[in-house]
C-alpha positions in Angstrom: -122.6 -152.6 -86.1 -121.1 -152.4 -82.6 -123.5 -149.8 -81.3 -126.6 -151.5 -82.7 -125.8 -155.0 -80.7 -124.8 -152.9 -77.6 -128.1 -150.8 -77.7 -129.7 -154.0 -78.0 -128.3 -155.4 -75.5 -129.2 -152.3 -73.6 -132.9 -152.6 -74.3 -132.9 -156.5 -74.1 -131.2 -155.8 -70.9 -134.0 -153.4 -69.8 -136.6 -155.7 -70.9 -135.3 -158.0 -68.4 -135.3 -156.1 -65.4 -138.9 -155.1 -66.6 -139.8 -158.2 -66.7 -138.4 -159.6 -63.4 -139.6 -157.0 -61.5 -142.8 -157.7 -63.0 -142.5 -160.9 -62.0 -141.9 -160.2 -58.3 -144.6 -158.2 -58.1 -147.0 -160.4 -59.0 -146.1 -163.0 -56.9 -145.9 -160.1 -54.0 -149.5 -159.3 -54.7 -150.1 -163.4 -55.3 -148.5 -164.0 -51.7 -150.2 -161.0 -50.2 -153.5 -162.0 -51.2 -152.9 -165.4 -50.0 -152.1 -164.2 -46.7 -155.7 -162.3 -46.8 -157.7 -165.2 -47.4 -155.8 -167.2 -44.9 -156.8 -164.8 -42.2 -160.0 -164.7 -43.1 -160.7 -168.1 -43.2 -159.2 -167.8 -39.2 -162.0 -165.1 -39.1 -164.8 -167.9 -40.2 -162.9 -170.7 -37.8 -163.8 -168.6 -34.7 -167.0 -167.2 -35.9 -167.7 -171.1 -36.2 -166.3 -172.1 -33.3 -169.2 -169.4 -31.3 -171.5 -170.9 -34.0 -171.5 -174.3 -32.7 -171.1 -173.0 -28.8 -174.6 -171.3 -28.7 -176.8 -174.6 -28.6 -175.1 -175.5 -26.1 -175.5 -172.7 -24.2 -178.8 -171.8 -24.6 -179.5 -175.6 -23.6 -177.9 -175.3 -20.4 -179.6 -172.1 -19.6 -183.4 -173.5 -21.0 -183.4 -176.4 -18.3 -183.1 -173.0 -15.5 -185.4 -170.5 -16.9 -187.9 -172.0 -19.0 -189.9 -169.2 -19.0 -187.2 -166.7 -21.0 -188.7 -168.2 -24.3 -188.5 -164.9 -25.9 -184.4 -164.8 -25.2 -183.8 -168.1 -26.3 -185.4 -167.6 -29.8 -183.9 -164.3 -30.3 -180.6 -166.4 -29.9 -181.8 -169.1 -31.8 -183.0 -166.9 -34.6 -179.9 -165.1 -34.4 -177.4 -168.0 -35.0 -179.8 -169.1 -38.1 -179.5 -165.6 -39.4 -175.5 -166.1 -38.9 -175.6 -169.0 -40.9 -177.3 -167.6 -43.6 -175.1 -165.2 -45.0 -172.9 -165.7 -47.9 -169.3 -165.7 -46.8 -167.6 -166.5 -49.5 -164.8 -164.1 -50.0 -167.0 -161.2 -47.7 -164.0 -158.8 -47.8 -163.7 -158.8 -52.0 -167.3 -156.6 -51.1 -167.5 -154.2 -48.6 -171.0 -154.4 -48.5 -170.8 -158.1 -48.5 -168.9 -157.5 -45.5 -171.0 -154.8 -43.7 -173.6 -157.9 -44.0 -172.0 -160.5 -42.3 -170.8 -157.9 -39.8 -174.3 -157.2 -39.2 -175.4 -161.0 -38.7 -172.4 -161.4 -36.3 -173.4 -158.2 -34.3 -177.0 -159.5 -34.2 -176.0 -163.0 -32.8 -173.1 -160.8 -30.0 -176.5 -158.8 -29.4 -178.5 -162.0 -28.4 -176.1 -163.6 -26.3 -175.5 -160.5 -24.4 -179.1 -160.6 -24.0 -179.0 -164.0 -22.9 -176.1 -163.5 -20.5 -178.3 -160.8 -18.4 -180.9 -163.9 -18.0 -178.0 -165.8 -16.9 -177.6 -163.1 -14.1 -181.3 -163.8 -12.6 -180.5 -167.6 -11.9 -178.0 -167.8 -9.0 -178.0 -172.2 -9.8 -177.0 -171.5 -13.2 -174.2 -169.7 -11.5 -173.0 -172.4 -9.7 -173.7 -175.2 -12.8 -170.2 -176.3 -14.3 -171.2 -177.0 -17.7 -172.9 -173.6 -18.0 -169.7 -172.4 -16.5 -167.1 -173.9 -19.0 -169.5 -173.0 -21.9 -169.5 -169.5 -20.6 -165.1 -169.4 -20.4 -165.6 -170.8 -24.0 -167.4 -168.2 -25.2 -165.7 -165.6 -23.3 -162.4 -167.3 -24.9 -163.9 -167.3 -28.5 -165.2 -163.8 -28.3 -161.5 -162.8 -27.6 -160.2 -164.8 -30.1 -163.0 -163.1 -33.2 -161.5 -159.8 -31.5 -157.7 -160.7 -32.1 -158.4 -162.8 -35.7 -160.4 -159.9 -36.9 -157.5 -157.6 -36.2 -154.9 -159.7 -38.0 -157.6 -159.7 -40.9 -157.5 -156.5 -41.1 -153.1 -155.9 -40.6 -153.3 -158.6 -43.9 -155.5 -156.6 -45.6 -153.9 -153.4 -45.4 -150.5 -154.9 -45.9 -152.6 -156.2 -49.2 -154.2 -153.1 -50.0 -151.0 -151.1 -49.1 -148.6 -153.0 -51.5 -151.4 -153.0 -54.3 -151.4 -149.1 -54.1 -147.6 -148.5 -54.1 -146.0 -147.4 -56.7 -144.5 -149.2 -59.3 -146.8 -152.4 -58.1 -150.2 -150.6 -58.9 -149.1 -151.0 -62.7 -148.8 -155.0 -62.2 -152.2 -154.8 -59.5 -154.1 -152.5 -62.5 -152.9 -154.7 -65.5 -154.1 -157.7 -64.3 -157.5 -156.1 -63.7 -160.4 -158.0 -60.9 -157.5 -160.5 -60.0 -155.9 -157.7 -57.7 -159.3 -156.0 -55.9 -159.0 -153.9 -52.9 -159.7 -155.8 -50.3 -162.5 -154.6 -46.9 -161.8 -154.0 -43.5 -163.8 -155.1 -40.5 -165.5 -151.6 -39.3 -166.1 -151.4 -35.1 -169.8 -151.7 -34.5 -171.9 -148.9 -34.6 -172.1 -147.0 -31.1 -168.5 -148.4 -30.4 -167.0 -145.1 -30.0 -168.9 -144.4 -27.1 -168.4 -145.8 -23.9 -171.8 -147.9 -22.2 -173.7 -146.1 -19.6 -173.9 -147.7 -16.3 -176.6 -146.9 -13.8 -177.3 -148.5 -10.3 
């Protein structure tokens, strides 16, 4: 009779670790994950925040060169592309992602673009409200750079735990609740430096 209540103790004993270690690491991967989404809604503030900067812009810069109608509407059309893609939870989908990437790169496209028809109008130069917009975008641009990288240290702390050993049982048992998540990919042609010619 001794031996029967200390092997059940043993095993009710184990069961209990088991279980509190399960425990953990769900709330790990719970935690985890919150921190993912977090960061990407930091990703969305900024994208936003460029968003809501390009009317501006392109306003300031219409008044100088009216005749750049072609520009304008290639940043116009870009920022209504930007706000057309579905970004809910982007980085559950990896093409999901790649899409809104895309939009994004097509709006960085058309104010770089824009910014070279900036170039040709020494007044718009010396404007201060096309100046501060320009520092605020410059500013923003640096702060999708930096938010996208924290995104993407979340997501591989995320994707990292999720993997390991023993918490893959917990990530695997609980099925489309613990799904890799996607990384934000450098644009293509990155790795190669631009070509300047004077």
């Amino acid at each position: 009779m001794n031996r029967s209540l200390i092997w059940a103790g043993v095993v009710a004993a184990v069961l209990g670790l088991l279980l509190v270690w399960g425990v953990g690491s769900y709330n790990n991967l719970v935690t985890l994950e919150q921190g993912v989404q977090s960061q990407w809604a930091q990703v969305e503030n900024v994208y936003q925040r460029r968003a809501d900067l390009v009317p501006n812009l392109v306003a300031s810069v219409k008044g100088a060169a009216a005749h750049e109608r072609e520009t304008f509407e290639a940043v116009t059309q870009a920022r209504a592309q930007v706000g057309r893609v579905e970004m809910t939870a982007p980085y559950e989908d990896p093409e999901a992602l790649a899409r809104f990437e895309a939009a994004q790169g097509q709006l960085s496209s058309a104010l770089s673009r824009l910014m070279v028809v900036v170039e040709q109008y020494p007044q718009l130069q010396a404007n201060q409200n096309f100046l501060a917009l320009q520092s605020q975008l410059e500013g923003t641009e640096n702060r999708i750079s930096v938010e996208r990288m924290r995104f993407n240290e979340a997501a591989m702390a995320y994707n990292t735990k999720r993997e390991t050993f023993p918490t893959a049982i917990v990530a695997n048992l609980f099925g489309s609740k613990f799904e890799p998540k996607a990384y934000f990919q450098a644009q293509a042609g990155a790795e190669s430096a631009p070509r300047v010619e004077f």
